[in-house]
C-alpha positions as CSV (number, residue, x, y, z in Angstrom):
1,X,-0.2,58.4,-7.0
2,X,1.5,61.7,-8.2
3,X,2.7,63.7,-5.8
4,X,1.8,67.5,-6.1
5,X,4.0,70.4,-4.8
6,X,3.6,74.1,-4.9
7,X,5.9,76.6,-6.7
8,X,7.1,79.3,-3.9
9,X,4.9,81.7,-5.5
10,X,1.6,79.6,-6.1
11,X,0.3,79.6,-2.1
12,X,0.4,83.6,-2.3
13,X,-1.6,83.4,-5.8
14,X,-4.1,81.3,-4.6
15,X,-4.9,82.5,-1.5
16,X,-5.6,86.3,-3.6
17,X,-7.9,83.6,-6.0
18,X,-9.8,82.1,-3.7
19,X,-10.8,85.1,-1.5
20,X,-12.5,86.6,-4.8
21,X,-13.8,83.4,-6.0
22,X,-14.9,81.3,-2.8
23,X,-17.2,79.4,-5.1
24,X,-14.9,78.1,-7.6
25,X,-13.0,76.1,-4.0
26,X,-14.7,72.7,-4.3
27,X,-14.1,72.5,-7.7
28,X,-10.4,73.2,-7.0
29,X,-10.5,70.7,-4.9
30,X,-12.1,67.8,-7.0
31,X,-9.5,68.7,-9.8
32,X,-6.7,68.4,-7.7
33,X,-7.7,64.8,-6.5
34,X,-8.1,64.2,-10.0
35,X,-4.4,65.6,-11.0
36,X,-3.5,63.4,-8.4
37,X,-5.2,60.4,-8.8
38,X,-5.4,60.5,-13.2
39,X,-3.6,63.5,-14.6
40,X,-5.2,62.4,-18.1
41,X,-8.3,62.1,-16.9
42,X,-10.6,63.7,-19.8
43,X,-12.7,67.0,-17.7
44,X,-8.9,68.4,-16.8
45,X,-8.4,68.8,-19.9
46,X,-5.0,68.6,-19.7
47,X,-2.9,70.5,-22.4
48,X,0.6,72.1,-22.6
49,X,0.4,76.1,-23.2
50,X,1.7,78.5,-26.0
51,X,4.1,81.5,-26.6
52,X,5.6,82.7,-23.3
53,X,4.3,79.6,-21.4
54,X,5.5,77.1,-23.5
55,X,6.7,75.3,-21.1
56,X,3.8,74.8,-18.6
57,X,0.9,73.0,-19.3
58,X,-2.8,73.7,-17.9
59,X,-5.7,71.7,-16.5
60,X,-9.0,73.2,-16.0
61,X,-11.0,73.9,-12.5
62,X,-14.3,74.6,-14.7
63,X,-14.3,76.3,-18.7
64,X,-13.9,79.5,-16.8
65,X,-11.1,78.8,-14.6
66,X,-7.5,77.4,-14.5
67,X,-4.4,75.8,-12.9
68,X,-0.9,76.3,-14.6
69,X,1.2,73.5,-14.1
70,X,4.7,72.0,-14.2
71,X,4.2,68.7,-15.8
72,X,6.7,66.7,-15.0
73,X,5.5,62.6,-14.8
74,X,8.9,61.3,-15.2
75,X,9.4,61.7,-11.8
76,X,5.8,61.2,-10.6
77,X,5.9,64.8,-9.6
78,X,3.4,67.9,-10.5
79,X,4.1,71.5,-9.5
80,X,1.3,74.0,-9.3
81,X,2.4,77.2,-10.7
82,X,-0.8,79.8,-11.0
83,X,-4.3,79.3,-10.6
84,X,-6.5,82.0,-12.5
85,X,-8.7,82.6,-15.7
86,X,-7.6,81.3,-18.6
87,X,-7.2,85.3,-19.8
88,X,-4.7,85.6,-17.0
89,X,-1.3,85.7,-18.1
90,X,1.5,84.3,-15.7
């Protein structure tokens, strides 16, 4: 199982999220068990960003909503970065 971690700025992020978007929780939810569980599973649509955040990569919550990640599966180890819209910029 991967272990998933938070980046020190991703708890603060959320907890803004979620207070407007209550709803969207227990799909947040179901898509983390997936990232843990099968982080290629095909509805996270799992897929690594462009220009300035090239170097994270993305799963989806629903087609509306999104977590940025830090994919790293050498060491079995996934950091959540932002959680938003996909028209939010980190």
């Amino acid at each position: 199982m991967i272990e998933i971690r938070f980046a020190q700025s991703y708890e603060k992020k959320a907890i803004k999220f979620f207070k407007k978007h209550r709803e969207i929780y227990p799909q947040y939810k179901k898509a983390i068990e997936l990232l843990r569980n099968d982080p290629h599973h095909p509805s996270l649509r799992l897929h690594k960003l462009q220009g300035k955040l090239q170097r994270y990569s993305s799963v989806s919550i629903n087609m509306q909503y999104r977590i940025v990640i830090d994919f790293i599966i050498r060491d079995e180890v996934i950091i959540l970065v932002d959680v938003g819209s996909h028209d939010d910029v980190y």
